[in-house]
N, C-alpha and C positions, 0 to 999 in steps of 0.2 A: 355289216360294214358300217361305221360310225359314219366315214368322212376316205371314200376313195372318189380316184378320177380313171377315168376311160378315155383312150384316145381313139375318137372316133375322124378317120379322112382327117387325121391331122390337128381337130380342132379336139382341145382341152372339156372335156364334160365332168360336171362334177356329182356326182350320187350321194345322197347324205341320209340316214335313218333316220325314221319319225317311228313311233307306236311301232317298232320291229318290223314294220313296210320302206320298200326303198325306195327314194324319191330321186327322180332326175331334172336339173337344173335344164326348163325351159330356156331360160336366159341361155346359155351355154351353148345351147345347142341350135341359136339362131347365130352363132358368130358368123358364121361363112355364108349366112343369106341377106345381112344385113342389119336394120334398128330392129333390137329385139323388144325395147316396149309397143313398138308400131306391128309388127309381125304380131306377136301375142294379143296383143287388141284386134289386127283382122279378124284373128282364128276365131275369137269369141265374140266375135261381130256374126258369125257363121249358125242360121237356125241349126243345120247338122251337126256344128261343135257342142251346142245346146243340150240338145237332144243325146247326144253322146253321153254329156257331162251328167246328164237328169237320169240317165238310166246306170250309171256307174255308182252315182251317189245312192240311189232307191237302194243298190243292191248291196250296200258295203257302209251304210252309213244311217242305222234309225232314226238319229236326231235330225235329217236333214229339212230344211224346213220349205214346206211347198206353196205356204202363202207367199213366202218371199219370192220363190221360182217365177210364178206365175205371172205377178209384176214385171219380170223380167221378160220375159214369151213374150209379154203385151206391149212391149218397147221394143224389140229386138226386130231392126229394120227399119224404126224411125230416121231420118237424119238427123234428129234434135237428140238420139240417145247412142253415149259411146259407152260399150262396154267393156269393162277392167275385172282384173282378179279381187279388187277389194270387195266390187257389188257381188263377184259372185261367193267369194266368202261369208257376204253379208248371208246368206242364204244359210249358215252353219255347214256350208259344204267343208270337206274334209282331202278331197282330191286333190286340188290345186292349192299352195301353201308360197307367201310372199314370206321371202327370210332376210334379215336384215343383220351387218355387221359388217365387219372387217372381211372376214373369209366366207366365201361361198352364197355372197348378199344376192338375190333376185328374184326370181321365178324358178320353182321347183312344183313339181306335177308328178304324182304316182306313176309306180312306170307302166300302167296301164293305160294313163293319159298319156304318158310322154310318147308312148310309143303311137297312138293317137294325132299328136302331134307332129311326130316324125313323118305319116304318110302325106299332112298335111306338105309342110315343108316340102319333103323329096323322097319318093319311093326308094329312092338309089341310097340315101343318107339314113333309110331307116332302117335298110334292111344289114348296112355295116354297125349301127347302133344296136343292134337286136346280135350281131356275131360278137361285138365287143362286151356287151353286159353280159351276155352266159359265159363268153373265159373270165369274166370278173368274178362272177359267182362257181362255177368249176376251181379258180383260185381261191377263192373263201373257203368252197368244202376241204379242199386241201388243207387248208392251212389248219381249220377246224379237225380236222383228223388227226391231223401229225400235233398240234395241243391235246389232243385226247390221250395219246399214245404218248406221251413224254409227261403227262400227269400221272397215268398209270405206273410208268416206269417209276419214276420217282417215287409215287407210295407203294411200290412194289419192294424194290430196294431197302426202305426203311421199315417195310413189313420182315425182312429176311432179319436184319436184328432184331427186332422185336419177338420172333419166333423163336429163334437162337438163345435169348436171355430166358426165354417160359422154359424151355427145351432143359437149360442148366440150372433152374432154381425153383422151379414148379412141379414138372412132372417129373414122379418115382419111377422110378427105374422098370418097375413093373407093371406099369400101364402098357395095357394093348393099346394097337393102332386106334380103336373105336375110341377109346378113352384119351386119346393123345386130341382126337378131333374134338372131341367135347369140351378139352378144357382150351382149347387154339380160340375154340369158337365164345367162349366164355370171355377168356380176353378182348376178342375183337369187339362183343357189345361194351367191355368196359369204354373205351374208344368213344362206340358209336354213342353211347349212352353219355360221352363228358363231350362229344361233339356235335351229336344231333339231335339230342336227347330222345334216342327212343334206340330197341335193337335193332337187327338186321331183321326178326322176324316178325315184329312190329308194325317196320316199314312195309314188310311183304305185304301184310294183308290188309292193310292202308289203300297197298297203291299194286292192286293184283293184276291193273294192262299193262304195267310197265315193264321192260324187259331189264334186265339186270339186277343189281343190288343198288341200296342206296350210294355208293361210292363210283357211281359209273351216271349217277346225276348230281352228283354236288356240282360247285362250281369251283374254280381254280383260286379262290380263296379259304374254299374249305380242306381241298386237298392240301392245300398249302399248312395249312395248322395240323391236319389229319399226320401229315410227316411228323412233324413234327413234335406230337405227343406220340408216334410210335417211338422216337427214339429217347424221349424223357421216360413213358412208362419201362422200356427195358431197361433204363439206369432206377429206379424207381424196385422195379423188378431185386435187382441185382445187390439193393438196398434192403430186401427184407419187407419191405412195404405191404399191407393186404390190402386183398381186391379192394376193402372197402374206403380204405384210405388212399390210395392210388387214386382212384375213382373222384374224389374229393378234389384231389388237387389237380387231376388232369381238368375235370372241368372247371375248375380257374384259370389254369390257363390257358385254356380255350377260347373263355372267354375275352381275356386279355389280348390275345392275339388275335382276335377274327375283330375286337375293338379300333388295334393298332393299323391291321392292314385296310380296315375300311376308310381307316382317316388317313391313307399316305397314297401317292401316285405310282408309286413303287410297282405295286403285282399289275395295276394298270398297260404300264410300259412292258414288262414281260407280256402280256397276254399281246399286243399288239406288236411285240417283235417278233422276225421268227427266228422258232427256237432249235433249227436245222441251218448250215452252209452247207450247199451242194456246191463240190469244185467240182 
C-alpha cells in the first residue's frame, strides 16, 4: 500500500510505505486524545518506550547506532532533557520516521511501534486499530490477487492468437502432438528471449525455489509489453518472418516499450485502480 487511510473509532489514520514496511501515522492516531506533538514526547519521555524502541531497532536495524542510544538512557528522566523523534533519529534509528509535506506530514512509526503506541494511548483504540489494519491488508491481498488473475487473462488471451498464427503457418500438417509442443514451446522463448532475455528453462534453473514460470513473476509492466509482442509476433508470423528475424525486432520493441511505459503514469494508475466492478 503506497498511501491508504484506516478509519479507526472514526478518526482518519493514515499508513504510508517506506523500504516495503508499513508505517502508521503516530500523528493521526493521537487526534481524539488530544496535542499529538505533546502525546508523542510523553511516550518517548517513557524509560519502557526506550527500551522498546532499543530492542526493535537491535533486531530490524544493523546500522542502528548505540553510542548515540546511550547518551540518550543517560538523559532520559532529566528535567532539563525533552525528548523528540529527531534525537531519536539522530541515533540512525529506522522505526520512527518524521515525514514532511502537503499530504500525510507528521509522525509515522512501523506498525510494530505504532501498535506499541496504541496500548500506550488506549487499550480499547488499539485493539480497533489492530481489526482495521488487517481488513486493510485482507483488502490489499485481494486486490493483489484479482491484478494477478486479470494480468494472466490478458496474456492468456493474446497467447491464444499467437498460437493460432504458429498453428496456420508453422506447423506441417504432420507433426505429432509431441512436436506441436516443441515448436509452441520454441516460440514462447522467442518472447521470453526479446523480453527477458533468457528462456523459460534458463530462468528455471536460475531460480529453482520459485514456484512457477518466469511470467507468473514479471511485473504488470512486463506482462504489459509481453501482450503485446504476442500479438505483433503472430502478424510478424503471418508475414513469412524467421525465428530469427522476428526475434530481432520483437526485441526492439520490447525495448521501446518497457522504455515508454516506465517514463509515463499510465500503467501506474491501472495498477492502483481496480480492475473488477462488483454490482
Amino acid at each position: 500500500m503506497a498511501n491508504s487511510v484506516m478509519i479507526v473509532q472514526g478518526v482518519e489514520v493514515k499508513v504510508t510505505a517506506r523500504d516495503g514496511e508499513d508505517y502508521i501515522s503516530l500523528t493521526d492516531m493521537c487526534k481524539a486524545f488530544g496535542d499529538s506533538d505533546q502525546l508523542i514526547k510523553n511516550w518517548l519521555q517513557n524509560k519502557n518506550t526506550i527500551e522498546f524502541l532499543q530492542v526493535w531497532e537491535e533486531l530490524n536495524n544493523p546500522n542502528f547506532n548505540l553510542v548515540e542510544l546511550h547518551q540518550i538512557k543517560n538523559n532520559i528522566g532529566l528535567n532539563r532533557f525533552v525528548m523528540s523523534v529527531k534525537k531519536w533519529t539522530a541515533t540512525g534509528a529506522i522505526g520512527l520516521v518524521a515525514k514532511a509535506g502537503r499530504y500525510g506530514s507528521g509522525t509515522y512509526a512501523h506498525k510494530d511501534i505504532a501498535l506499541e503506541f496504541g496500548s500506550w494511548l488506549s487499550p480499547e483504540f488499539k485493539l480497533y486499530l489492530i481489526k482495521e489494519f488487517q481488513r486493510l491488508k485482507q483488502q490489499e491481498a485481494n486486490e493483489s490477487k484479482l491484478e494477478w488473475s486479470v494480468k494472466r487473462i490478458l496474456s492468456k488471451a493474446n497467447y491464444r492468437i499467437h498460437t493460432d498464427a504458429i498453428k496456420a503457418h508453422i506447423i506441417p500438417a504432420l507433426l505429432n502432438t509431441k512436436q506441436h509442443t516443441f515448436v509452441y514451446s520454441s516460440e514462447a522463448d522467442i518472447l521470453n528471449q526479446a523480453l527477458f532475455g533468457q528462456t523459460a528453462k534458463q530462468w528455471k534453473d536460475r531460480n529453482p525455489n520459485l514456484k512457477g514460470n518466469m511470467r507468473d513473476h514479471a511485473t504488470v509492466e512486463q506482462l504489459t509489453v509481453l501482450a503485446a509482442l504476442e500479438s505483433q509476433n503472430a502478424l510478424l508470423i503471418e508475414q513469412g518472418y524467421s525465428q530469427e528475424e522476428r526475434l530481432a525486432m520483437l526485441n526492439r520493441l520490447a525495448i521501446q516499450q518497457m522504455s515508454s511505459l516506465l517514463q509515463t503514469r499510465a500503467i501506474e494508475e491501472l495498477k492502483e485502480k481496480p480492475l473488477l466492478i462488483e454490482e
